[in-house]
N, CA, C, O and CB atoms as a CASP TS submission, in Angstrom:
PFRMAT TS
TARGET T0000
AUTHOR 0000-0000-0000
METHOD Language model
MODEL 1
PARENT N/A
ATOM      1  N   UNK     1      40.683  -2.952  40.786  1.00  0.00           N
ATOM      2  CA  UNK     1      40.166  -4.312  40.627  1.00  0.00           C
ATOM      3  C   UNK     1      38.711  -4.267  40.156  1.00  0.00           C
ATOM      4  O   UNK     1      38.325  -5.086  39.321  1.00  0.00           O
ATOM      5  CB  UNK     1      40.281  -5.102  41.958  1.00  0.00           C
ATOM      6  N   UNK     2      37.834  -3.274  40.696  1.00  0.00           N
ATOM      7  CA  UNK     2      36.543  -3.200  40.428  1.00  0.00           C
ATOM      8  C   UNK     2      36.595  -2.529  39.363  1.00  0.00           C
ATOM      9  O   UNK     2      35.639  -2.858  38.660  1.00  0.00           O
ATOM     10  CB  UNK     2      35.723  -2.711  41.358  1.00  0.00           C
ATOM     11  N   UNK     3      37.284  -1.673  38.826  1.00  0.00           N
ATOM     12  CA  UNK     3      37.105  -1.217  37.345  1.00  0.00           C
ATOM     13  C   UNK     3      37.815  -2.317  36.478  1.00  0.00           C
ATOM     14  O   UNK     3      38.170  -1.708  35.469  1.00  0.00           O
ATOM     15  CB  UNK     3      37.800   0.340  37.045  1.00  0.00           C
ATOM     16  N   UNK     4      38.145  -3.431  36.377  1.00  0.00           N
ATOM     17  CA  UNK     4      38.598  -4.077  35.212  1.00  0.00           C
ATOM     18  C   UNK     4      37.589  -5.099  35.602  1.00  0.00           C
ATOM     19  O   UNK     4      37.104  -5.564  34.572  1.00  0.00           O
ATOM     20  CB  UNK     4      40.242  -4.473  34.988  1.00  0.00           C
ATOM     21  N   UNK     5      37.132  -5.579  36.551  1.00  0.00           N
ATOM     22  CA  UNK     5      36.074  -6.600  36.346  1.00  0.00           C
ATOM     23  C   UNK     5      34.920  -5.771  36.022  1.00  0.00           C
ATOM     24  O   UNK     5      33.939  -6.467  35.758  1.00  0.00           O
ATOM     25  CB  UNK     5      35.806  -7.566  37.602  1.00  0.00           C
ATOM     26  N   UNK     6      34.703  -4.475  35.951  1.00  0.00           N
ATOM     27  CA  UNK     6      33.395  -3.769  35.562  1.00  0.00           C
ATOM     28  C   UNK     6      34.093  -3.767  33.454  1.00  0.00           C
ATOM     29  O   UNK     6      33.266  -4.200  32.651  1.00  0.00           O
ATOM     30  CB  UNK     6      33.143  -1.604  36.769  1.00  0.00           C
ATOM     31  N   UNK     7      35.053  -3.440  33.050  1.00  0.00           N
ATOM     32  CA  UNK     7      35.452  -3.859  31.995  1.00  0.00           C
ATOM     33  C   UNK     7      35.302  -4.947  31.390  1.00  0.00           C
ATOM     34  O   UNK     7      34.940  -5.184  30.238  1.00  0.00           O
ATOM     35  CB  UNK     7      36.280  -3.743  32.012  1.00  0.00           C
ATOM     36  N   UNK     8      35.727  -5.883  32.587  1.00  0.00           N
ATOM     37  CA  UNK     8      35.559  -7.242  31.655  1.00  0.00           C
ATOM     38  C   UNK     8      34.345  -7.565  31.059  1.00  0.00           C
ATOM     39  O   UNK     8      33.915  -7.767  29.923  1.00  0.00           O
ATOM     40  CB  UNK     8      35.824  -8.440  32.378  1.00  0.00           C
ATOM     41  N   UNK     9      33.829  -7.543  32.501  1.00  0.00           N
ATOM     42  CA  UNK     9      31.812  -7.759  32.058  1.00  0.00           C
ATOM     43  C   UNK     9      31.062  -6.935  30.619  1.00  0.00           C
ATOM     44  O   UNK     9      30.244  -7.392  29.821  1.00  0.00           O
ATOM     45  CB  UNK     9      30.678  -6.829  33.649  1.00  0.00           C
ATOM     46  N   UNK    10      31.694  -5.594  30.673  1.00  0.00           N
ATOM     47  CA  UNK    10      31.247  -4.862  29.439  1.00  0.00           C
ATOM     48  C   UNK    10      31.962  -5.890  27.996  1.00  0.00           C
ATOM     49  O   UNK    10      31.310  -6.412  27.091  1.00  0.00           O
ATOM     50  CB  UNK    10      31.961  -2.999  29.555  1.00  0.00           C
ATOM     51  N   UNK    11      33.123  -5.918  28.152  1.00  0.00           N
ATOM     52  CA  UNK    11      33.658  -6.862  26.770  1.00  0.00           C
ATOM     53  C   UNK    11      32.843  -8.002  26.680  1.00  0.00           C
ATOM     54  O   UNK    11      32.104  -8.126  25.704  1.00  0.00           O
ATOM     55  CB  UNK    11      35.269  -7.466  26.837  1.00  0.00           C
ATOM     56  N   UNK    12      32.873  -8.744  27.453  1.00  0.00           N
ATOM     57  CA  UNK    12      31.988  -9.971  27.478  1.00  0.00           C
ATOM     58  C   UNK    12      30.636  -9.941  26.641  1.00  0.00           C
ATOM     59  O   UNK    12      30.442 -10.603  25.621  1.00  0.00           O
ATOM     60  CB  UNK    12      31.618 -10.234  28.926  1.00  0.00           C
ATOM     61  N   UNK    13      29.570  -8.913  27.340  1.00  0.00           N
ATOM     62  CA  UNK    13      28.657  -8.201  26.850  1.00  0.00           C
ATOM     63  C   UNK    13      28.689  -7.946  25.130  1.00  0.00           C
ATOM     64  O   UNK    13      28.076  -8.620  24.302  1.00  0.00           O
ATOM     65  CB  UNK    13      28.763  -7.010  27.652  1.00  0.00           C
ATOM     66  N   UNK    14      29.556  -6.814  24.868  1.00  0.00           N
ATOM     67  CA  UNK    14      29.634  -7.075  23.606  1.00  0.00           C
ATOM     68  C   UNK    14      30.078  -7.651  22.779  1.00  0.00           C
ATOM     69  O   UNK    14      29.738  -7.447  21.613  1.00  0.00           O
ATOM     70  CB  UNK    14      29.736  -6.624  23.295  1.00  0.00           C
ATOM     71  N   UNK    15      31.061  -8.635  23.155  1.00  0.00           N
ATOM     72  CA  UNK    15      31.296  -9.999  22.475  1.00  0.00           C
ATOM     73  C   UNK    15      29.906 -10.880  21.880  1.00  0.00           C
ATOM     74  O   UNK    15      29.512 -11.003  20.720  1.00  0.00           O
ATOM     75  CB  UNK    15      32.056 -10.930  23.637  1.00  0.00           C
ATOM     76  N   UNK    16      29.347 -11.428  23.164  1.00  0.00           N
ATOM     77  CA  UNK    16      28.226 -12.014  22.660  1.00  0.00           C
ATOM     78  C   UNK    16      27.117 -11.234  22.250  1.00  0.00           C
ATOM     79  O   UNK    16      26.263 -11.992  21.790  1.00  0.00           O
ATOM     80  CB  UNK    16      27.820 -12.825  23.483  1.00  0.00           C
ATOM     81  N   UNK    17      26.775 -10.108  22.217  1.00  0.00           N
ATOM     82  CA  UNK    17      25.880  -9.454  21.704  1.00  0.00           C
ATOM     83  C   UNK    17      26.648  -9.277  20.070  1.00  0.00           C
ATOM     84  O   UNK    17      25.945  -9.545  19.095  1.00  0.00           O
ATOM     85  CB  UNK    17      25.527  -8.097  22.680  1.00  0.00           C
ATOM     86  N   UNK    18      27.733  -8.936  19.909  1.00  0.00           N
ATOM     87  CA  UNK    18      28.316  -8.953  18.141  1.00  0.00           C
ATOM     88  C   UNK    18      28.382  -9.996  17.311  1.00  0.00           C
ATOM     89  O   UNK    18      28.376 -10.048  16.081  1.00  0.00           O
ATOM     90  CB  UNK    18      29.677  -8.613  17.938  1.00  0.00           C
ATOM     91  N   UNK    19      28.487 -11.368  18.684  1.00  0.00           N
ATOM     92  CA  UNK    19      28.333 -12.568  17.848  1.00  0.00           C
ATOM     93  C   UNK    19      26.776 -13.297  17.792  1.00  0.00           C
ATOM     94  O   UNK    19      26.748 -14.470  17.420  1.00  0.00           O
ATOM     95  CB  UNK    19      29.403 -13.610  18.427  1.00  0.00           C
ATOM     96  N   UNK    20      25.816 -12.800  18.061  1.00  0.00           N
ATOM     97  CA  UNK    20      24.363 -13.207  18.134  1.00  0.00           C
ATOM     98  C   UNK    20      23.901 -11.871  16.865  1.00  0.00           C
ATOM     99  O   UNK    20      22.901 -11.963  16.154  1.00  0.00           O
ATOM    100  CB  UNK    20      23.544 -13.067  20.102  1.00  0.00           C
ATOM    101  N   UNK    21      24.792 -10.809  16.830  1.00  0.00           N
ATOM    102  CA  UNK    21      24.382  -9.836  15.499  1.00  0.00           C
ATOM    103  C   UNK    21      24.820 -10.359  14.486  1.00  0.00           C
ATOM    104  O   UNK    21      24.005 -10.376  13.563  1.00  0.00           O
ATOM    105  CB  UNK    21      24.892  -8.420  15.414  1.00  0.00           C
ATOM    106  N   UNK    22      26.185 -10.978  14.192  1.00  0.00           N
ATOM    107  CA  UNK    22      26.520 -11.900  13.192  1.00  0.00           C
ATOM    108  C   UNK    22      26.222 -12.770  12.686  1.00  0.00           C
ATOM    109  O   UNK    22      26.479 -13.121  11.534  1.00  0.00           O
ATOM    110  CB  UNK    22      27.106 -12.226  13.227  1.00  0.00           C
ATOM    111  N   UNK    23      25.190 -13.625  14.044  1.00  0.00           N
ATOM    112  CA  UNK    23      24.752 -14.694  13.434  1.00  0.00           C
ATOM    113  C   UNK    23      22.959 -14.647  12.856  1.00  0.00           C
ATOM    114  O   UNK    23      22.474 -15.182  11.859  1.00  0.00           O
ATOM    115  CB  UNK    23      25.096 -15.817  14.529  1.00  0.00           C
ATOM    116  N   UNK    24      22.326 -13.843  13.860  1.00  0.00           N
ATOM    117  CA  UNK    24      21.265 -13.537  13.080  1.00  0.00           C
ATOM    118  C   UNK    24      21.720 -12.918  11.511  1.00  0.00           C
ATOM    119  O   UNK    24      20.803 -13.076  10.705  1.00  0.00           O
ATOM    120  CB  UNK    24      20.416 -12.520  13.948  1.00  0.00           C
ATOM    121  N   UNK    25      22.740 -12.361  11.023  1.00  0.00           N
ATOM    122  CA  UNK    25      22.858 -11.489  10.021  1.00  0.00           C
ATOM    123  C   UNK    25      23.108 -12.951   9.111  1.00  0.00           C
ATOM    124  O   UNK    25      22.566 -13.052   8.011  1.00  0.00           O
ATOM    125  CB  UNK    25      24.106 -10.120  10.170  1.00  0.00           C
ATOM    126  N   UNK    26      23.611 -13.607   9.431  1.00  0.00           N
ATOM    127  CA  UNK    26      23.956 -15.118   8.768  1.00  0.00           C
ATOM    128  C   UNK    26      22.712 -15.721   8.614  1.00  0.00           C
ATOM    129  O   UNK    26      22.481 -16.107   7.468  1.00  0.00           O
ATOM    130  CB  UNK    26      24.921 -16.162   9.693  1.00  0.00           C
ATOM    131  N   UNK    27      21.745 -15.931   9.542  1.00  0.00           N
ATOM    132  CA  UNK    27      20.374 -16.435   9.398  1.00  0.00           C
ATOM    133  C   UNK    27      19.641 -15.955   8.306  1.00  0.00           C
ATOM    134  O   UNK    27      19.353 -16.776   7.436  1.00  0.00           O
ATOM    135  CB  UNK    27      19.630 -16.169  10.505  1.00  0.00           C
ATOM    136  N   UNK    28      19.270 -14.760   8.170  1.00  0.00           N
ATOM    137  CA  UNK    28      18.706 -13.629   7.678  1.00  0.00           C
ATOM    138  C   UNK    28      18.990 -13.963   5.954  1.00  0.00           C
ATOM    139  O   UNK    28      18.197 -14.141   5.029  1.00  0.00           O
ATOM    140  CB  UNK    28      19.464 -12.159   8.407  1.00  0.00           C
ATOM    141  N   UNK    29      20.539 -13.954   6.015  1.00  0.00           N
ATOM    142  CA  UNK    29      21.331 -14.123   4.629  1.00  0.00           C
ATOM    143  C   UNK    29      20.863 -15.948   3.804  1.00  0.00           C
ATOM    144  O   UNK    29      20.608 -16.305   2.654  1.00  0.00           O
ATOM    145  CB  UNK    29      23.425 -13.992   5.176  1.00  0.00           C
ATOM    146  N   UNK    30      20.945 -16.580   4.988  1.00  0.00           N
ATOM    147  CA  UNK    30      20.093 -17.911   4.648  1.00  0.00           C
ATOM    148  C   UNK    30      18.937 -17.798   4.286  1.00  0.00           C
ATOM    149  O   UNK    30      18.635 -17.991   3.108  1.00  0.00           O
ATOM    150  CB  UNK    30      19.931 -18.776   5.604  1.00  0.00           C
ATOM    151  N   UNK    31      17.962 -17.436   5.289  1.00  0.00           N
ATOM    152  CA  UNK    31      16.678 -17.433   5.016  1.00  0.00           C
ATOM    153  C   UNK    31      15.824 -16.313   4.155  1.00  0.00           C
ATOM    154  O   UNK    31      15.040 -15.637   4.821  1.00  0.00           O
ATOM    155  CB  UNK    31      16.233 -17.528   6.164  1.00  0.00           C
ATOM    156  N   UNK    32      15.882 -16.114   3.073  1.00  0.00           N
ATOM    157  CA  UNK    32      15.537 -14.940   2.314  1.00  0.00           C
ATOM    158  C   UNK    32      14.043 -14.566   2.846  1.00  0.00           C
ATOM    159  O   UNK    32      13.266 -15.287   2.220  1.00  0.00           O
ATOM    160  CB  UNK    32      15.620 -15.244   0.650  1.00  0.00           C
ATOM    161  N   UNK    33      13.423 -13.838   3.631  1.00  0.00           N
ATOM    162  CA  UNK    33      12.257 -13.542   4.108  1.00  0.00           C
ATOM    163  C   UNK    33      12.217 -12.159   3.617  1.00  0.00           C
ATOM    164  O   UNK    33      12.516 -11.287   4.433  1.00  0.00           O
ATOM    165  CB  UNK    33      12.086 -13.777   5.578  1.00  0.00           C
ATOM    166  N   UNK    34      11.862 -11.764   2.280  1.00  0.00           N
ATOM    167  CA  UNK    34      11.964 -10.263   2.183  1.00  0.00           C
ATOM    168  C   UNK    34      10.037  -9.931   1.552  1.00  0.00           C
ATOM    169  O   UNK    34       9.521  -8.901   1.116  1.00  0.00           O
ATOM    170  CB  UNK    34      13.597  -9.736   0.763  1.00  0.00           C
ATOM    171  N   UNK    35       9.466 -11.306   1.783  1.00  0.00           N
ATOM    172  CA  UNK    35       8.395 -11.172   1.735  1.00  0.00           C
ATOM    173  C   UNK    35       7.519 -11.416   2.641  1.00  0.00           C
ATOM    174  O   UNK    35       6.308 -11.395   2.421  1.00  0.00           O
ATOM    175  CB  UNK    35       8.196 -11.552   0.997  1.00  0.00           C
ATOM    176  N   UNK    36       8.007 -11.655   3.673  1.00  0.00           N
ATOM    177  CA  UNK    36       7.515 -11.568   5.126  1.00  0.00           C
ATOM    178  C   UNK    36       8.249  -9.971   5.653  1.00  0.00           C
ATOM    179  O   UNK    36       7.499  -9.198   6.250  1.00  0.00           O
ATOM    180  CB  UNK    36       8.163 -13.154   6.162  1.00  0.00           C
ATOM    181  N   UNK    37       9.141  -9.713   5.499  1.00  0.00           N
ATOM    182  CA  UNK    37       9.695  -7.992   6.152  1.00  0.00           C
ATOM    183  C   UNK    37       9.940  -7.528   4.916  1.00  0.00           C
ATOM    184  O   UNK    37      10.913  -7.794   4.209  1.00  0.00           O
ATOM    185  CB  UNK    37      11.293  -7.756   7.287  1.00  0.00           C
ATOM    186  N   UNK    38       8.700  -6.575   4.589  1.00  0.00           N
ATOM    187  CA  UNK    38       8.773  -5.656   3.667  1.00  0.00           C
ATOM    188  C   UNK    38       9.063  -4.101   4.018  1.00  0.00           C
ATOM    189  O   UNK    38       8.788  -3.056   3.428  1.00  0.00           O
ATOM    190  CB  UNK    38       7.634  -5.804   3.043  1.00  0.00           C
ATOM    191  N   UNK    39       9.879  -4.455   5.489  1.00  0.00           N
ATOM    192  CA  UNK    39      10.145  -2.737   6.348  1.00  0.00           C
ATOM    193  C   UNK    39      11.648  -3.084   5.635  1.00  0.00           C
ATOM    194  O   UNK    39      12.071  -2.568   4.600  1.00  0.00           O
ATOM    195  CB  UNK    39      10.022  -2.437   8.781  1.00  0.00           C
ATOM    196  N   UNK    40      12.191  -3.880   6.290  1.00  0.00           N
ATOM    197  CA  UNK    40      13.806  -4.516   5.516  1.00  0.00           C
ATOM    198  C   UNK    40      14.431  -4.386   4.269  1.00  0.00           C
ATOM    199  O   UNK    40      13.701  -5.066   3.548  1.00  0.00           O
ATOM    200  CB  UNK    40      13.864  -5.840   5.397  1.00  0.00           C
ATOM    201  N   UNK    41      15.385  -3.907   3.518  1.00  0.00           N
ATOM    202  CA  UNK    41      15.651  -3.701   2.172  1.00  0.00           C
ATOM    203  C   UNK    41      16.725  -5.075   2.227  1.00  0.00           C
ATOM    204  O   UNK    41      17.329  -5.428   1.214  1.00  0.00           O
ATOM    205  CB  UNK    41      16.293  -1.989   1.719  1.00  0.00           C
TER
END
């Protein structure tokens, strides 16, 4: 029981951490700032 709710919590985790990477990556793709981050290609 304690290893699938220690699972779940990890999925959860990277659920919203892949969908906050997607969406900054969506932001990013909107907002062309490549002259404010000139570390960024």
């Amino acid at each position: 029981m304690t290893i699938q709710k220690v699972i779940q919590y990890a999925c959860s985790i990277l659920g919203v951490v892949s969908l906050s990477f997607i969406y900054a990556q969506m932001f990013k793709k909107t907002k062309p700032s490549k002259k404010n981050n000139p570390t960024e290609n």
